[in-house]
LUMMIKE-340632 format. One line per 10 residues: number of its first residue (from 1); their letters; for each residue x, y, z of N, C-alpha, C. Coordinates in Angstrom, 1 decimal, always signed. Layout:
<rs>
NUM	a	X:Y:Z:X:Y:Z:X:Y:Z | ...
</rs>
This chain:
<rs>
1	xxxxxxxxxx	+2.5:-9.2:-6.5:+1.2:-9.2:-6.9:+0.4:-8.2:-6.0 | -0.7:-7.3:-6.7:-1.3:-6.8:-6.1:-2.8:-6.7:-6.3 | -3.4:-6.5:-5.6:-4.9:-6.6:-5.4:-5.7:-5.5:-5.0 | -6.3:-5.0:-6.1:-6.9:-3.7:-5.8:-8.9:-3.6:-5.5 | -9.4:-2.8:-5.5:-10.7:-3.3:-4.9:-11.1:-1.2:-5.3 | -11.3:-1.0:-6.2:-12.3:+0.2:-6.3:-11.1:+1.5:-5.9 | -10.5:+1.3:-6.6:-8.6:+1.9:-6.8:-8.1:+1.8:-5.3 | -8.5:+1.1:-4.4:-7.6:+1.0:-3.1:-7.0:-0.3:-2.7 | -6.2:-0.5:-2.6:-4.9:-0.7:-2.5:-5.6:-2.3:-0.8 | -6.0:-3.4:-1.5:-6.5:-4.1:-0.8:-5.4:-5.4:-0.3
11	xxxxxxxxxx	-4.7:-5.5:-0.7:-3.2:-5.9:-0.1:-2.3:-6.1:-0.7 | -1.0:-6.4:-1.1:+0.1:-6.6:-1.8:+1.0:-7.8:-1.9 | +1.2:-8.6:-2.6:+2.5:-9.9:-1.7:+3.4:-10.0:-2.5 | +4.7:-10.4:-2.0:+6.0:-10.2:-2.9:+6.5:-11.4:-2.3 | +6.0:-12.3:-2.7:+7.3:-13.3:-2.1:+7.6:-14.8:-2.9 | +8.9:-13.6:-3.9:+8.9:-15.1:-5.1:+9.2:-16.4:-5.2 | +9.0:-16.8:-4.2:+9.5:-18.6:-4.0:+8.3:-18.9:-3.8 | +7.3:-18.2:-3.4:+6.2:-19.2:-3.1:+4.8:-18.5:-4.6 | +5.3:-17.5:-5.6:+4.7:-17.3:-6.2:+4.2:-17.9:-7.6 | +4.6:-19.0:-7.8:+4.7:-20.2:-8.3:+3.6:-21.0:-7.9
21	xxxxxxxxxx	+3.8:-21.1:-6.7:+2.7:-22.2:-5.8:+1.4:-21.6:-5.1 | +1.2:-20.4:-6.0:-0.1:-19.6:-5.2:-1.2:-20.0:-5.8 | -2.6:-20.1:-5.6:-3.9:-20.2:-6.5:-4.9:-19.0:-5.7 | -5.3:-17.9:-6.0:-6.0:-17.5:-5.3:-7.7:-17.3:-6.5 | -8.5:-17.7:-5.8:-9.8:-17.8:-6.3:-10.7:-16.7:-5.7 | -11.3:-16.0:-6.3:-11.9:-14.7:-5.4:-13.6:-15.1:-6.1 | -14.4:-14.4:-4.8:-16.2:-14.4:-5.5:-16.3:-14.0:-4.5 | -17.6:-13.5:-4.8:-18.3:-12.5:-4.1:-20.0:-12.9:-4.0 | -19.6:-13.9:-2.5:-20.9:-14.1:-2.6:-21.7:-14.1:-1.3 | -23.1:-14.5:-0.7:-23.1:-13.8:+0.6:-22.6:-14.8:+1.4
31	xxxxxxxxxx	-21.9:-16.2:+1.2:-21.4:-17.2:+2.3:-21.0:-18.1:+1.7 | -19.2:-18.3:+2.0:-18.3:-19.2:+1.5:-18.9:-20.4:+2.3 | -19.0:-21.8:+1.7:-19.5:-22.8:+1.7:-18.7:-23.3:+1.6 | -18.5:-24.9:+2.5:-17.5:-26.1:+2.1:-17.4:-26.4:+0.7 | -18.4:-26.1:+0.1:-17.8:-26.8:-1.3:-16.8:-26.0:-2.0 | -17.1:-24.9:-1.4:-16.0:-23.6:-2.0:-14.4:-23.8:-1.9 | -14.6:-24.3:-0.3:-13.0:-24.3:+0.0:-12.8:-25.9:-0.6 | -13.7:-27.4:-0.9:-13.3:-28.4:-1.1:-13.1:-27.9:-2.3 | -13.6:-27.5:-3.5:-12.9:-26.7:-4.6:-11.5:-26.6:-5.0 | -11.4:-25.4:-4.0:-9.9:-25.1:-4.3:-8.9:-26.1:-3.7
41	xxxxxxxxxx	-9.6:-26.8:-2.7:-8.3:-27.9:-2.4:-7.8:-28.9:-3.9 | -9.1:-28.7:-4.6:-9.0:-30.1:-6.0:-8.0:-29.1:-6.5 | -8.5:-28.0:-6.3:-7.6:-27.1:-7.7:-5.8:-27.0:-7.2 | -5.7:-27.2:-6.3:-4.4:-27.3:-5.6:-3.7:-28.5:-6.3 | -4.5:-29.4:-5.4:-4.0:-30.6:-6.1:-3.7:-30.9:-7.5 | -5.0:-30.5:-8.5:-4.6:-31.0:-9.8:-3.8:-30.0:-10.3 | -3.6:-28.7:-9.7:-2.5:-27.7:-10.7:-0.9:-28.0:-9.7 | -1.1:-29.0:-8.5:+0.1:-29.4:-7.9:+0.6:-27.6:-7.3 | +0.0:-27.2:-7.3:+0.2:-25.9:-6.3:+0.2:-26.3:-4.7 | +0.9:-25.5:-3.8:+1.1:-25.6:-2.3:+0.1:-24.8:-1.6
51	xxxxxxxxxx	-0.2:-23.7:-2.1:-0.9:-22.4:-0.9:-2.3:-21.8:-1.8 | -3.3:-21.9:-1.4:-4.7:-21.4:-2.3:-5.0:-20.4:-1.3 | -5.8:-19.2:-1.5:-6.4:-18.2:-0.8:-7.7:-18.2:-1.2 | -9.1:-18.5:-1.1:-10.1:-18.2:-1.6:-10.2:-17.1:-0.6 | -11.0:-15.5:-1.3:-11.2:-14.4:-1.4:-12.5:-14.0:-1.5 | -13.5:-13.7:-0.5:-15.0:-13.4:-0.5:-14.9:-12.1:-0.5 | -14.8:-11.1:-1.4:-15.6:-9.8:-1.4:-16.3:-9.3:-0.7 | -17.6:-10.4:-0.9:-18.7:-9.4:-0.2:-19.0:-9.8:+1.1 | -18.2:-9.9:+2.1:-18.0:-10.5:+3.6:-17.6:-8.8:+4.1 | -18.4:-8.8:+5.6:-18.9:-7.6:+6.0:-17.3:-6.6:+6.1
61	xxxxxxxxxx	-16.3:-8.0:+6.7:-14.8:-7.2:+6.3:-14.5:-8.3:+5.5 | -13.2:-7.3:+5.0:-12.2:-8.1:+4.2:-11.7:-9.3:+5.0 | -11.1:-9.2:+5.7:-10.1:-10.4:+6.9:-11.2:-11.4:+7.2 | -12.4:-11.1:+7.1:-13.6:-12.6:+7.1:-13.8:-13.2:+6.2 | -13.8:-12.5:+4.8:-13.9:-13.4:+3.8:-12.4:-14.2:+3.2 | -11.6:-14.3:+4.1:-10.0:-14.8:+3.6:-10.1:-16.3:+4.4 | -10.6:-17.5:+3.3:-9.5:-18.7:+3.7:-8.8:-19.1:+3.0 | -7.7:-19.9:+3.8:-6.2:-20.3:+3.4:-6.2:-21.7:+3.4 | -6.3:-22.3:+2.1:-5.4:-23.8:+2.3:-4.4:-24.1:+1.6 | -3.9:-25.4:+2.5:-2.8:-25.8:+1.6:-2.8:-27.1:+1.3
71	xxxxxxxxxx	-1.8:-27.1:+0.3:-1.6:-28.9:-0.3:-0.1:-29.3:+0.1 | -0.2:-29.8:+1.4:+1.1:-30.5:+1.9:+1.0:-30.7:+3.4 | +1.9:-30.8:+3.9:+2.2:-30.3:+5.4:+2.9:-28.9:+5.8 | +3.0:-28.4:+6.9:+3.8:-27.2:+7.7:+4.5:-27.8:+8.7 | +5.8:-27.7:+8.5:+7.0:-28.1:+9.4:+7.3:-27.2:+10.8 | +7.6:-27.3:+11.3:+7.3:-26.5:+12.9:+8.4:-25.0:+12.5 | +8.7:-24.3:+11.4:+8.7:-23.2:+10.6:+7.7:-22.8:+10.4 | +6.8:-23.4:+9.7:+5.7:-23.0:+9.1:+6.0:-22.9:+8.0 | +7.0:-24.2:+7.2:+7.0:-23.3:+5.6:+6.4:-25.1:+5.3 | +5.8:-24.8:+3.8:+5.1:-25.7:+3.7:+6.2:-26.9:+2.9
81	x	+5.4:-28.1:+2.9:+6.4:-29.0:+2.7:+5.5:-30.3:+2.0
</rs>
């Protein structure tokens, strides 16, 4: 999968065992809010997906507007479970 942002190349992921269990939700707005991330956790749960990224655009950098949840636990690997 890739993700582009104004033809540049905003990051890439290849990792097909977990691409099945991804949800990533993107907006662009001036401040991700709890309800935003409580959102995607429902959306986890009812589509039974593992790993969500909600994606803020318009965050001053990119790497600020990126949170990550999940639906399960992380095993002292880090893979989810």
């Amino acid at each position: 999968m890739r993700v582009k942002h104004n033809q540049d190349m905003v990051f890439s992921i290849f990792h097909p065992q977990n691409i099945k269990a991804l949800c990533i939700e993107i907006k662009a707005v001036e401040k991700t809010l709890p309800v935003r991330e409580a959102q995607l956790v429902t959306y986890l749960k009812l589509s039974d997906k593992k790993l969500g990224l909600l994606l803020n655009f318009n965050a001053d950098l990119l790497k600020n507007g990126i949170r990550r949840k999940i639906n399960g636990y992380l095993n002292e690997k880090g893979h989810i479970y």
